[in-house]
mmCIF file of the protein (N, C-alpha, C, O) and its ligand, coordinates in Angstrom:
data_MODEL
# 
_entry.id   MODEL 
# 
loop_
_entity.id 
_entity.type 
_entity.pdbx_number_of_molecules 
1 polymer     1 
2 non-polymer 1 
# 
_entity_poly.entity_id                      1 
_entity_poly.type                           'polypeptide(L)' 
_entity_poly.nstd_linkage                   no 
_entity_poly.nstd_monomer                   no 
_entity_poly.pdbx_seq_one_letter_code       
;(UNK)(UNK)(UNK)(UNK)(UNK)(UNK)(UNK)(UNK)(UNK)(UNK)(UNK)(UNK)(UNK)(UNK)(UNK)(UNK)
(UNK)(UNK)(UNK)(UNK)(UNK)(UNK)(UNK)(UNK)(UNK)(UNK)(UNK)(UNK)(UNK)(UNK)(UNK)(UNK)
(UNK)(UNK)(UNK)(UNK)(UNK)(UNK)(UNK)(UNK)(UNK)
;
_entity_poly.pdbx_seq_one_letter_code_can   XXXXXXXXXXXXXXXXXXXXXXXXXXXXXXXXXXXXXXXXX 
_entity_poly.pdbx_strand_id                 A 
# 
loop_
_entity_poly_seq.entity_id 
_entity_poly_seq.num 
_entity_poly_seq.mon_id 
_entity_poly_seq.hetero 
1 1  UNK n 
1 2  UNK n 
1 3  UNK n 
1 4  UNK n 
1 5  UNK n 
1 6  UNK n 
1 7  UNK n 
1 8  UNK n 
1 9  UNK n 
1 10 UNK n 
1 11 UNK n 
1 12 UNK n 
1 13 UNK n 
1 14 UNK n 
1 15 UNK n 
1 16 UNK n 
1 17 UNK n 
1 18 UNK n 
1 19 UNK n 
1 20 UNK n 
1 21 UNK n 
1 22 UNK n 
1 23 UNK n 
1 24 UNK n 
1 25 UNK n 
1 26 UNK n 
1 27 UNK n 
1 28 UNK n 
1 29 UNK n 
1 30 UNK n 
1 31 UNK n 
1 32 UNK n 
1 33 UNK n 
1 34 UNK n 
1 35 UNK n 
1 36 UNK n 
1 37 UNK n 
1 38 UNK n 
1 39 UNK n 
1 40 UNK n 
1 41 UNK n 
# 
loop_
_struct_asym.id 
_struct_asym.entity_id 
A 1 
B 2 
# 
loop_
_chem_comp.id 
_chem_comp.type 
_chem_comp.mon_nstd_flag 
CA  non-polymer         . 
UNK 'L-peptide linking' . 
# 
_pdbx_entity_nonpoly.entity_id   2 
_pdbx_entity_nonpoly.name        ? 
_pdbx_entity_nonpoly.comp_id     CA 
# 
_pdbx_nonpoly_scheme.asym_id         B 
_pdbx_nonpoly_scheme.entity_id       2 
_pdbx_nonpoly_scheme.mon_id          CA 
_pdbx_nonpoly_scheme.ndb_seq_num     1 
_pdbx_nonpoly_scheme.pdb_seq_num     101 
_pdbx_nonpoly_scheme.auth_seq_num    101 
_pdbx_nonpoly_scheme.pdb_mon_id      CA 
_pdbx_nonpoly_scheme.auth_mon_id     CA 
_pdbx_nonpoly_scheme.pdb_strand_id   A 
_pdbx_nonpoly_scheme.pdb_ins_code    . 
# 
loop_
_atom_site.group_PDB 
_atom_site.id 
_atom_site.type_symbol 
_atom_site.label_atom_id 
_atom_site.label_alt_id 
_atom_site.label_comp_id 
_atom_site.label_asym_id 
_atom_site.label_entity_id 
_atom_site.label_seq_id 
_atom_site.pdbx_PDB_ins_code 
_atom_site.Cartn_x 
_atom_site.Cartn_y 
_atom_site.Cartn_z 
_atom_site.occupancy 
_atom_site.B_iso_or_equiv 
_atom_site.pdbx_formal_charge 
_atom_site.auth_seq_id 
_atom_site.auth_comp_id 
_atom_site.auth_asym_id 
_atom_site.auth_atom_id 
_atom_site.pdbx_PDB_model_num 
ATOM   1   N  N  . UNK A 1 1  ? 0.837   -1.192  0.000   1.00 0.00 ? 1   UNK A N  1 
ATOM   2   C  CA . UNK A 1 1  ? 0.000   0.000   0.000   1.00 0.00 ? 1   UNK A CA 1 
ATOM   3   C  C  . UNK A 1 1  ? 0.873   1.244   0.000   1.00 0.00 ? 1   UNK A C  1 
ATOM   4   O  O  . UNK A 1 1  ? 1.847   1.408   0.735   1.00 0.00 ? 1   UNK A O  1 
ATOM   5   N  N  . UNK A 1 2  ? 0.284   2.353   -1.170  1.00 0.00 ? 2   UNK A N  1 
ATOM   6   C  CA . UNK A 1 2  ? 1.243   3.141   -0.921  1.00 0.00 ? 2   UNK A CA 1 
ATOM   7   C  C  . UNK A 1 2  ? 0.201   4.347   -1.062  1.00 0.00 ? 2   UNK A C  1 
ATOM   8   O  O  . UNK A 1 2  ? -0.657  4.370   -1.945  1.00 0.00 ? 2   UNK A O  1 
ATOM   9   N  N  . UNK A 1 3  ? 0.397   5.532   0.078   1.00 0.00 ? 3   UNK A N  1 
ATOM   10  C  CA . UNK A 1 3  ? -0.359  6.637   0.411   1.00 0.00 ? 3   UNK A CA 1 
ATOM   11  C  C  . UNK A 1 3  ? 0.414   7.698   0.504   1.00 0.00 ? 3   UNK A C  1 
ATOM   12  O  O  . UNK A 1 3  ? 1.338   7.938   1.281   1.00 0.00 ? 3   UNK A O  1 
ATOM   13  N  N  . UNK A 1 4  ? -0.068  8.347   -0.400  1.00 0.00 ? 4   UNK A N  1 
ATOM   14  C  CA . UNK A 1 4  ? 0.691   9.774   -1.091  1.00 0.00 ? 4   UNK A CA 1 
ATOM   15  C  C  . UNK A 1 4  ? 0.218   11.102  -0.402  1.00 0.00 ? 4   UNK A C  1 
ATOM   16  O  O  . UNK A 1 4  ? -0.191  11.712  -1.390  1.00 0.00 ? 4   UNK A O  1 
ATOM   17  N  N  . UNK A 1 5  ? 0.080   11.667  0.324   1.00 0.00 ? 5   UNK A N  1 
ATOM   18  C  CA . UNK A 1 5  ? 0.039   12.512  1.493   1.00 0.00 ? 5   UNK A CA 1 
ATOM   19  C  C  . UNK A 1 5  ? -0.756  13.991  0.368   1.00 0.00 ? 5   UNK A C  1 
ATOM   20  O  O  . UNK A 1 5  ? 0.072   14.680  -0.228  1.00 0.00 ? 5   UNK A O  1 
ATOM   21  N  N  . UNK A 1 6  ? -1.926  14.267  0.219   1.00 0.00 ? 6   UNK A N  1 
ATOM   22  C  CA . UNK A 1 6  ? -2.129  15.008  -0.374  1.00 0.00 ? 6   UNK A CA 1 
ATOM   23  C  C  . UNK A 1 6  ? -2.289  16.677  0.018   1.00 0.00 ? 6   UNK A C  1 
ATOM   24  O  O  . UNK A 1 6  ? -3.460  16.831  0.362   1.00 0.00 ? 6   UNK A O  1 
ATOM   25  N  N  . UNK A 1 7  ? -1.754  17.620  0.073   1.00 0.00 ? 7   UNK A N  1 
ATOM   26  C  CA . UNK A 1 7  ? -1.589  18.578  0.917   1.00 0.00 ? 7   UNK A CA 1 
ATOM   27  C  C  . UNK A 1 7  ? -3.127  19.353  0.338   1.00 0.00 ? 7   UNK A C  1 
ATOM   28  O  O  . UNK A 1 7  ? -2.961  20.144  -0.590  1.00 0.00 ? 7   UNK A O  1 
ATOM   29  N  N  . UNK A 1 8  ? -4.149  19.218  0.690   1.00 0.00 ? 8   UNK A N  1 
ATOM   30  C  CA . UNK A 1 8  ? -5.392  20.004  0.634   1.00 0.00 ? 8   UNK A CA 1 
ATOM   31  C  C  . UNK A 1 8  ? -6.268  18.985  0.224   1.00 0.00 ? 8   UNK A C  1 
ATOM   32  O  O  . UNK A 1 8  ? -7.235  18.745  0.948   1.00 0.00 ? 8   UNK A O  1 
ATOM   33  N  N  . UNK A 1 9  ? -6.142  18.503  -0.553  1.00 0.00 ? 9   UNK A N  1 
ATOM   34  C  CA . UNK A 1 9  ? -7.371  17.272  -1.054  1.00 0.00 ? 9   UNK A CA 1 
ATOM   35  C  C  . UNK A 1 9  ? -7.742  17.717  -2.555  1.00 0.00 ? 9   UNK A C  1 
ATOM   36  O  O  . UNK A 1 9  ? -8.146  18.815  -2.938  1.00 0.00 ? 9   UNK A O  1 
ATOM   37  N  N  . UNK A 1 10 ? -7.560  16.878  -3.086  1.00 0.00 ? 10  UNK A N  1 
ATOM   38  C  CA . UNK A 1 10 ? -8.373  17.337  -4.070  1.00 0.00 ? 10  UNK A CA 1 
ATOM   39  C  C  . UNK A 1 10 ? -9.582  16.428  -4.381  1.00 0.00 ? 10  UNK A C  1 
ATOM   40  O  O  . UNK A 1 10 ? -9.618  15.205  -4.254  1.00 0.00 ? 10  UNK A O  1 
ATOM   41  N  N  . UNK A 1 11 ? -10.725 17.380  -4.882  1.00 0.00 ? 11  UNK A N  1 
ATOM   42  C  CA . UNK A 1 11 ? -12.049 17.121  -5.436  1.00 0.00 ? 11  UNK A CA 1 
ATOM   43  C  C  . UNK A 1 11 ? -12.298 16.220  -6.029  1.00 0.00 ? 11  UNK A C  1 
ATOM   44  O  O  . UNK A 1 11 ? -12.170 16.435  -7.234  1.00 0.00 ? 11  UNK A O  1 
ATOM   45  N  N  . UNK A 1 12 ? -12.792 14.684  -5.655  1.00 0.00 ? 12  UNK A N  1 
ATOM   46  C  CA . UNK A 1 12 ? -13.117 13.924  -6.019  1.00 0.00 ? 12  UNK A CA 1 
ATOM   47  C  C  . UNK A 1 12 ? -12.449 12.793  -5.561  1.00 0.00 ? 12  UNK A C  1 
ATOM   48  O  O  . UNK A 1 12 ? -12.727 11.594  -5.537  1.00 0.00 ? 12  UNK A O  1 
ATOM   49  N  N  . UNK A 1 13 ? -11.251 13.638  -5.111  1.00 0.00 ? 13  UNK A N  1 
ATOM   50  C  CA . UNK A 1 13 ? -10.442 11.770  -4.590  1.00 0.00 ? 13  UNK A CA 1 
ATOM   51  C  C  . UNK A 1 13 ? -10.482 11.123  -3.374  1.00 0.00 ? 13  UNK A C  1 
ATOM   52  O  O  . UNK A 1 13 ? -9.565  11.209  -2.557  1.00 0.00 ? 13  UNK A O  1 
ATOM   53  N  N  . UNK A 1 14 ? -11.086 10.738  -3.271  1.00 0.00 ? 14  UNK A N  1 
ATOM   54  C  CA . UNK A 1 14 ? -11.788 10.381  -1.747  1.00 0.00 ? 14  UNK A CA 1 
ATOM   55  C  C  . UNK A 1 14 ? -10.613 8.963   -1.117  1.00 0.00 ? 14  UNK A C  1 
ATOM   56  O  O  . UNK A 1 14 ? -10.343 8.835   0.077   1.00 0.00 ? 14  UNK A O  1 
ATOM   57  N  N  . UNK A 1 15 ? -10.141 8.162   -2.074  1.00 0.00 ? 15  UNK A N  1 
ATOM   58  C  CA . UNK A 1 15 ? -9.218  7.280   -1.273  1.00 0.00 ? 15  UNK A CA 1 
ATOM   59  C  C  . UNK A 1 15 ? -7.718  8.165   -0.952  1.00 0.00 ? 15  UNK A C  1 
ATOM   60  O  O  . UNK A 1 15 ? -6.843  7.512   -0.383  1.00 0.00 ? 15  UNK A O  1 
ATOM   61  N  N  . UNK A 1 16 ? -7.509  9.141   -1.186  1.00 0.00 ? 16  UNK A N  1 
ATOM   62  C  CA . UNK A 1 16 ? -6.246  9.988   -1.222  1.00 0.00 ? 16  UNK A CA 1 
ATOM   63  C  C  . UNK A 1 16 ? -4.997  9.688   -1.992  1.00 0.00 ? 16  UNK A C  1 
ATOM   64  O  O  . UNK A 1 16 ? -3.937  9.922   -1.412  1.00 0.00 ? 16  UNK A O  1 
ATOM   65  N  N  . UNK A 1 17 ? -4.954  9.174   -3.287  1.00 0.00 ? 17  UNK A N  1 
ATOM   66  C  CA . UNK A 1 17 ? -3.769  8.661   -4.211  1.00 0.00 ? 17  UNK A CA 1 
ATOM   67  C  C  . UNK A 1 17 ? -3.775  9.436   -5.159  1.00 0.00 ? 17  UNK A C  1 
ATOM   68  O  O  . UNK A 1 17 ? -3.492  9.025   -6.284  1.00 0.00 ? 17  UNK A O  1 
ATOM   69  N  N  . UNK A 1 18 ? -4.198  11.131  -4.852  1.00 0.00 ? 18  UNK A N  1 
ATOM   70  C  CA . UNK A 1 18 ? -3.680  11.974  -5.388  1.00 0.00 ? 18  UNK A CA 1 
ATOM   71  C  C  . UNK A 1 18 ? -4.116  11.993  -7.278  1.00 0.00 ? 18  UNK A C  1 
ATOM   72  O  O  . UNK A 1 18 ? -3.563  12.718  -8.105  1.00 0.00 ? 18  UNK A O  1 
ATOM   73  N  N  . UNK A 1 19 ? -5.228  10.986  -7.565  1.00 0.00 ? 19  UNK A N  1 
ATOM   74  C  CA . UNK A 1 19 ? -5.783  10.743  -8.585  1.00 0.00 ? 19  UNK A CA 1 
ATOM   75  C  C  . UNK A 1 19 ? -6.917  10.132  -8.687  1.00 0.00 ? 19  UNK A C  1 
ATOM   76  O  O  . UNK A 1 19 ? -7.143  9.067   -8.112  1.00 0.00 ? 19  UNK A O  1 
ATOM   77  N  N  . UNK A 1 20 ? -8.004  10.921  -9.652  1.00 0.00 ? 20  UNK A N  1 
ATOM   78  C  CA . UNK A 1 20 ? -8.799  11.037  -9.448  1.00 0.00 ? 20  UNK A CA 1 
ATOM   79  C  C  . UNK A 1 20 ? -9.520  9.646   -10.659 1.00 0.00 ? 20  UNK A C  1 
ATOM   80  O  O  . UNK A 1 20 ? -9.440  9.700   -11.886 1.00 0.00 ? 20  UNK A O  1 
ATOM   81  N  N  . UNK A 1 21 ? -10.138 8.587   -9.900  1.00 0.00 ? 21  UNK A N  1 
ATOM   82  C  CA . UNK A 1 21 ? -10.300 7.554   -10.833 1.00 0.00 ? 21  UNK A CA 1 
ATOM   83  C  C  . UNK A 1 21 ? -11.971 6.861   -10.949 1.00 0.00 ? 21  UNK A C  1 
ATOM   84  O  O  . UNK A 1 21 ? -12.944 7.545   -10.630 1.00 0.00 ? 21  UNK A O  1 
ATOM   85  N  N  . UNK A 1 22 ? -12.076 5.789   -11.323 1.00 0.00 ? 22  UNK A N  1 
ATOM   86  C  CA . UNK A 1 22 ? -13.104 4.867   -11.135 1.00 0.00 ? 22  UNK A CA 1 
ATOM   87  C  C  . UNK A 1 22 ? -12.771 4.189   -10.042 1.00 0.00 ? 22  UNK A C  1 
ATOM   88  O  O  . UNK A 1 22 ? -13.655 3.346   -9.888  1.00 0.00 ? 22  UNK A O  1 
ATOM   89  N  N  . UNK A 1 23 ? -11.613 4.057   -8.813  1.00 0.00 ? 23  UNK A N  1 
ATOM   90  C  CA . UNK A 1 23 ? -11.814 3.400   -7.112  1.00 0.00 ? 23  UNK A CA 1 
ATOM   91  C  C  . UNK A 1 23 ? -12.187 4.811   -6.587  1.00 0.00 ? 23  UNK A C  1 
ATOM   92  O  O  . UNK A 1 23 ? -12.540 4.619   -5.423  1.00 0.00 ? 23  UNK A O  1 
ATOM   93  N  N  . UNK A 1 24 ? -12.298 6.346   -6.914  1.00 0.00 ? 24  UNK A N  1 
ATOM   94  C  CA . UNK A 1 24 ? -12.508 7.176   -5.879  1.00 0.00 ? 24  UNK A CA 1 
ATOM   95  C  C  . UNK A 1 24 ? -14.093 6.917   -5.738  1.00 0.00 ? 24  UNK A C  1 
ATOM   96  O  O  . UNK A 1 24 ? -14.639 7.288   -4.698  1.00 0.00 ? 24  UNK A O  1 
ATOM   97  N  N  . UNK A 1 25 ? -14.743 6.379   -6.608  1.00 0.00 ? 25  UNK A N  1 
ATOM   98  C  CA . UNK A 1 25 ? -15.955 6.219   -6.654  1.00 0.00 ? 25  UNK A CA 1 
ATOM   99  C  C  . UNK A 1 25 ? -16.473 5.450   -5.575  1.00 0.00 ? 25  UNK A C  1 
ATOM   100 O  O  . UNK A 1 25 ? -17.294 5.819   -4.736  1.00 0.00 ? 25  UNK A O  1 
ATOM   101 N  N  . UNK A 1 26 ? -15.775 4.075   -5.704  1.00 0.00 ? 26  UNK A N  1 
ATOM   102 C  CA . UNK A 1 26 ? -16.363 3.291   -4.952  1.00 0.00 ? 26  UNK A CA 1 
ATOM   103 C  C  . UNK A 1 26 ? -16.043 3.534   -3.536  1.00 0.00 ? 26  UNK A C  1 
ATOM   104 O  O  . UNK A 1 26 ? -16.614 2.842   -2.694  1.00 0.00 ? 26  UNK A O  1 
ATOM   105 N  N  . UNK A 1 27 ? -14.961 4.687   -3.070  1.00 0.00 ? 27  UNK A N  1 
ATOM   106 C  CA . UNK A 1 27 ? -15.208 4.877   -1.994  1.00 0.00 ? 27  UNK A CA 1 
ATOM   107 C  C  . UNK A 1 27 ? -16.246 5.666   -1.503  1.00 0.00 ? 27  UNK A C  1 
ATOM   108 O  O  . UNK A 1 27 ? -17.151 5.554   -0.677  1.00 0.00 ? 27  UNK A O  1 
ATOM   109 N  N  . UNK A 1 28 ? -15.841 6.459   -2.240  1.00 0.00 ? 28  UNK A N  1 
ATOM   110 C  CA . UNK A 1 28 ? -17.440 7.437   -2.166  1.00 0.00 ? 28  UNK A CA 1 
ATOM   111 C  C  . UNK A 1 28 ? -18.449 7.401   -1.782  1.00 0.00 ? 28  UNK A C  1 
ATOM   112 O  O  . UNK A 1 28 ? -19.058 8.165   -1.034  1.00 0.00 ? 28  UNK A O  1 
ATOM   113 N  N  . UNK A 1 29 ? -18.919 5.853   -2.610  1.00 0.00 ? 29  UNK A N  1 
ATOM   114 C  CA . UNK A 1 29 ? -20.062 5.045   -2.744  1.00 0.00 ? 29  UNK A CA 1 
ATOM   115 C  C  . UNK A 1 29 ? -20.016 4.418   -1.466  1.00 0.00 ? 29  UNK A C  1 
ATOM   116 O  O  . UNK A 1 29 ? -21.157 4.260   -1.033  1.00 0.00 ? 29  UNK A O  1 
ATOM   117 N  N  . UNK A 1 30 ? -18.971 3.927   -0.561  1.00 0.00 ? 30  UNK A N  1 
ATOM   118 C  CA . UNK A 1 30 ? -19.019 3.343   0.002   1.00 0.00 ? 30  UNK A CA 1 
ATOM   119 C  C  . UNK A 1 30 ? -18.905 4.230   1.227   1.00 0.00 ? 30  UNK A C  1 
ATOM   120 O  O  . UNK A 1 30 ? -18.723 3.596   2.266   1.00 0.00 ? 30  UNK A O  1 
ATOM   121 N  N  . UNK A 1 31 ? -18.974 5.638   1.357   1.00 0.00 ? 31  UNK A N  1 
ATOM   122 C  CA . UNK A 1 31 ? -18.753 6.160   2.315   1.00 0.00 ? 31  UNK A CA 1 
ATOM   123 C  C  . UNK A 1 31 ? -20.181 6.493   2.221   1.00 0.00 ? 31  UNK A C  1 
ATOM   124 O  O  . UNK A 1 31 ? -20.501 6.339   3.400   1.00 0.00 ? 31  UNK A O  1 
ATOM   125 N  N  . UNK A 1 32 ? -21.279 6.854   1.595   1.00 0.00 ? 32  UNK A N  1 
ATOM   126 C  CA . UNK A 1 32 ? -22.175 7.368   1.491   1.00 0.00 ? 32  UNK A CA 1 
ATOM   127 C  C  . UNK A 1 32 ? -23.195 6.035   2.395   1.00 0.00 ? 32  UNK A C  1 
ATOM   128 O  O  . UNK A 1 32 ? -24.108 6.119   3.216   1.00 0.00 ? 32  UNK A O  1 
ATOM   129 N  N  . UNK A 1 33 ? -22.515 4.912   1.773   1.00 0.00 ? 33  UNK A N  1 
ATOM   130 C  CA . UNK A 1 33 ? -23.372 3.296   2.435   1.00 0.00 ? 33  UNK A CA 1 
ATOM   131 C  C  . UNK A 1 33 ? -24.633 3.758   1.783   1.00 0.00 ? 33  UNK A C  1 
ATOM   132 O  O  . UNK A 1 33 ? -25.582 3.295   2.416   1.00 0.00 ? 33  UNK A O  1 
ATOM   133 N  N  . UNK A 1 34 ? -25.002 4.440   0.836   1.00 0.00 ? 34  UNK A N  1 
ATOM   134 C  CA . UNK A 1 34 ? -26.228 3.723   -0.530  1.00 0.00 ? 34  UNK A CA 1 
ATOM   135 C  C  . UNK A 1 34 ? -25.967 3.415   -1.445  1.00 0.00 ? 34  UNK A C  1 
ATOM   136 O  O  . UNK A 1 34 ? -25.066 3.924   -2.112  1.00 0.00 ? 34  UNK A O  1 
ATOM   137 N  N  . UNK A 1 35 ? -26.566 2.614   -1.736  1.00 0.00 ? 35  UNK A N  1 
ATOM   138 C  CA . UNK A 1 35 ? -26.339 1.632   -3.478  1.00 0.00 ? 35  UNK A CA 1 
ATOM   139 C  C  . UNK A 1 35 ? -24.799 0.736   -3.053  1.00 0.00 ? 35  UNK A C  1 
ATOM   140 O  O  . UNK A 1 35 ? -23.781 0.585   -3.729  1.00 0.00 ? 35  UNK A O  1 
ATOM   141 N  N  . UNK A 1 36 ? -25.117 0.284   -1.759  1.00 0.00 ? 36  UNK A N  1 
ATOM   142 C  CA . UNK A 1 36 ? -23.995 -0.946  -1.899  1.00 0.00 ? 36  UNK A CA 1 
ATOM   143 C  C  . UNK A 1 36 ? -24.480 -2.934  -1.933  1.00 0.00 ? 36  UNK A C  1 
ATOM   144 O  O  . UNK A 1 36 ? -25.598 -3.441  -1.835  1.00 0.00 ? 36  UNK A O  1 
ATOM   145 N  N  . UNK A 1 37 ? -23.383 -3.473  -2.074  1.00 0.00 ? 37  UNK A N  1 
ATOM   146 C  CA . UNK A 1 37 ? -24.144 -4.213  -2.305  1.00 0.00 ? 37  UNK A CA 1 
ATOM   147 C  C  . UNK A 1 37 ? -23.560 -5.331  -0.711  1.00 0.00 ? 37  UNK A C  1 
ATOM   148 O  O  . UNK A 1 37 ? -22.549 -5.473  -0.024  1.00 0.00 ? 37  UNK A O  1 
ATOM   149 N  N  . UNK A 1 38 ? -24.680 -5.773  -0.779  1.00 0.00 ? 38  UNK A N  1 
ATOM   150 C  CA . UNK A 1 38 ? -24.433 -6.602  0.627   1.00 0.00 ? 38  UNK A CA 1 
ATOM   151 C  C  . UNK A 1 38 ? -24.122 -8.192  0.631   1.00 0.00 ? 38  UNK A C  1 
ATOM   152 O  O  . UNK A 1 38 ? -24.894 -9.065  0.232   1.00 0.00 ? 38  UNK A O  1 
ATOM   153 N  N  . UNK A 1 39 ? -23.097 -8.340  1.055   1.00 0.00 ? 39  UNK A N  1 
ATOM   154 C  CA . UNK A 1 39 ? -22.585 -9.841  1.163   1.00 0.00 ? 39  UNK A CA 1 
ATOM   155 C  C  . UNK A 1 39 ? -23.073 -10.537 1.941   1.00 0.00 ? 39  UNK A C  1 
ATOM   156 O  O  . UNK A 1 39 ? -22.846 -11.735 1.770   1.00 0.00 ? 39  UNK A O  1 
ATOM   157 N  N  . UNK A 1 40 ? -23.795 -10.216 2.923   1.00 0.00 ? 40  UNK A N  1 
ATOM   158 C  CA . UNK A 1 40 ? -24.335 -10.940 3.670   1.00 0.00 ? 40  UNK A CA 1 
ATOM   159 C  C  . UNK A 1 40 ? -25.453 -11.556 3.566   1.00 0.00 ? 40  UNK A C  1 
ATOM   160 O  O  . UNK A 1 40 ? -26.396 -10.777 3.423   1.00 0.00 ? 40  UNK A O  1 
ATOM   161 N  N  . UNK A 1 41 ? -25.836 -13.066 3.586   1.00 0.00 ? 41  UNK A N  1 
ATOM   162 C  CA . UNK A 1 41 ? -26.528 -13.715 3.200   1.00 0.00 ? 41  UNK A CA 1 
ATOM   163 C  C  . UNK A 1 41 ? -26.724 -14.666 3.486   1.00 0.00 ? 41  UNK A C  1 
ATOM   164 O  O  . UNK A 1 41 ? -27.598 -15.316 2.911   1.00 0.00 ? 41  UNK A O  1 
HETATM 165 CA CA . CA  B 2 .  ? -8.110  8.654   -5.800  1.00 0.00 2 101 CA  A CA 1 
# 
């Protein structure tokens, strides 16, 4: 794991790797906890 120390944040990148992708989403998504999907079963 490697975590790149972002000095302010930028807009949209919610896991902090300083790039803004299709995983900032799913944290997003996953910080919000709607529209996830549940493993439990
Ligand atoms: Ca990111």
């Amino acid at each position: 794991m490697l975590y790149t120390a972002t000095g302010g944040g930028s807009a949209g990148d919610y896991n902090g790797d300083g790039v803004v992708k299709a995983a900032d989403y799913t944290v997003w998504r996953d910080h919000l906890g709607a529209g996830r999907y549940e493993n439990s079963g």
